[in-house]
C-alpha positions, 0 to 999 in steps of 0.5 A: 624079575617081574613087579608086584603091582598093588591096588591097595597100599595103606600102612604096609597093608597092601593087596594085589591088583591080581587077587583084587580082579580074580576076587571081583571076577568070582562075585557074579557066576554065569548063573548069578540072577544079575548075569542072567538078567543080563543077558536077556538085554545083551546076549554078550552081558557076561563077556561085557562084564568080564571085561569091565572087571579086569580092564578097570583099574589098568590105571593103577599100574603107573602109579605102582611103577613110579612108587617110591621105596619105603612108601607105605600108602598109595593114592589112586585118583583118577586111575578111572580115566586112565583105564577108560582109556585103555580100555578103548584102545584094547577093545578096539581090536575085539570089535574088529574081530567082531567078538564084541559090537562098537555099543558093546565097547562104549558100554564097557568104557563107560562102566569103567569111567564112571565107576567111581562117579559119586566120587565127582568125576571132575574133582578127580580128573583135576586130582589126577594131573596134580599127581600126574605133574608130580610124578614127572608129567607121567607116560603110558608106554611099552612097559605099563602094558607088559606089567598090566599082561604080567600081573594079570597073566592068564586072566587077559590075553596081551594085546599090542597097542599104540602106548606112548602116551602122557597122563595129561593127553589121556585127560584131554583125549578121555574126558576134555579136562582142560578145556572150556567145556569141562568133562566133556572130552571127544570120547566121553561125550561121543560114548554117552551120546551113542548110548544114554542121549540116542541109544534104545531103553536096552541098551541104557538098562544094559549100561546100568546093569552093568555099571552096576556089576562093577561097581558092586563086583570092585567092592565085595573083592576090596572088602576081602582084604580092606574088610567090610565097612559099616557105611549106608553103601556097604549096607547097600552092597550087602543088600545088592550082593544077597539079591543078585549074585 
């Protein structure tokens, strides 16, 4: 019997990760003005942007797994970095295939890194192996994957990869979190040079747009169910929301 994996879990209130990522999916059409706008950067925006929404939070599925009974709220820090990274690995074959370029891929992953960055990304790596620590120095393996592919049945096609693999190395092999250089891991900082530092004005708006996309798309699916705030960033959204969807 397959596991019900939450994306939000406050006081018994609870919401799926499956109808958070169907929701997030539905905010932009292939029509919406940001798709459109999109796409005159990227012939592939929409692709790109699918992908962002449903790889993004893959890092919450270990933290629903070790979930003890009877607990009622769940704390998600850091899962950004545990989906950026999962999210390289299973791009990784759509390059090859030649469905998506290797920019198209560091985009992507990028998107996913970083969208939850006014959160300071830093103090979130160091929240997530505190809580990587207490849940028993945490692995990624064969059965996150199959519960990731079982949640979201029919939404993503199950891709074999390399999966065995602590939270602790995620952190260093993402985001270099402990070491000297700070948040400057081997692929974050090889993704961000190949696309911010040398990319070309197109490929920095396309990034932005579609950081933008995911951001703007995770928060109209939570509002759903955790309801709409009342913050300037809700305004925001709403404001974003009337203009380009």
């Amino acid at each position: 019997m397959s596991m019900i994996v939450y994306s939000f879990l406050d006081g018994g209130r609870g919401e799926r990760l499956r109808d958070h990522v169907v929701y997030a999916l539905k905010t932009f059409s292939e029509g919406s003005r940001l798709v459109r706008f999109g796409s005159k950067l990227s012939e592939n925006f929409y692709v790109m942007l699918k992908y962002s929404i449903v790889l993004h939070d893959f890092g919450k599925v270990i933290f629903n797994q070790l979930l003890q009974p009877g607990v009622q709220r769940m704390s998600f820090e850091g899962h950004e970095i545990i989906s950026a990274w999962f999210a390289n690995e299973y791009l990784r074959s759509l390059v090859r295939k030649g469905l998506i370029s290797q920019d198209e891929r560091a985009m992507i992953v990028l998107s996913i890194l970083l969208h939850h960055h006014p959160m300071n990304l830093r103090e979130r790596a160091k929240r997530l192996e505190v809580l990587s620590k207490k849940m028993g120095n945490a692995i990624i393996n064969e059965e996150t994957l199959k519960t990731f592919y079982t949640e979201l049945n029919g939404i993503i096609e199950p891709l074999s990869i390399n999966a065995n693999i602590s939270v602790i190395e995620i952190l260093n092999e993402t985001v270099g979190y402990g070491h000297p250089s700070g948040l400057r891991g081997d692929l974050t900082r090889e993704y961000w040079r190949d696309i911010w530092m040398n990319g070309t004005p197109n490929k920095r708006k396309t990034f932005l747009l579609l950081t933008q996309g995911l951001v703007v798309a995770d928060y109209n699916a939570a509002s759903q169910i955790r309801g709409k705030g009342t913050s300037e960033f809700a305004k925001t959204i709403s404001a974003y929301l009337k203009y380009w969807t």
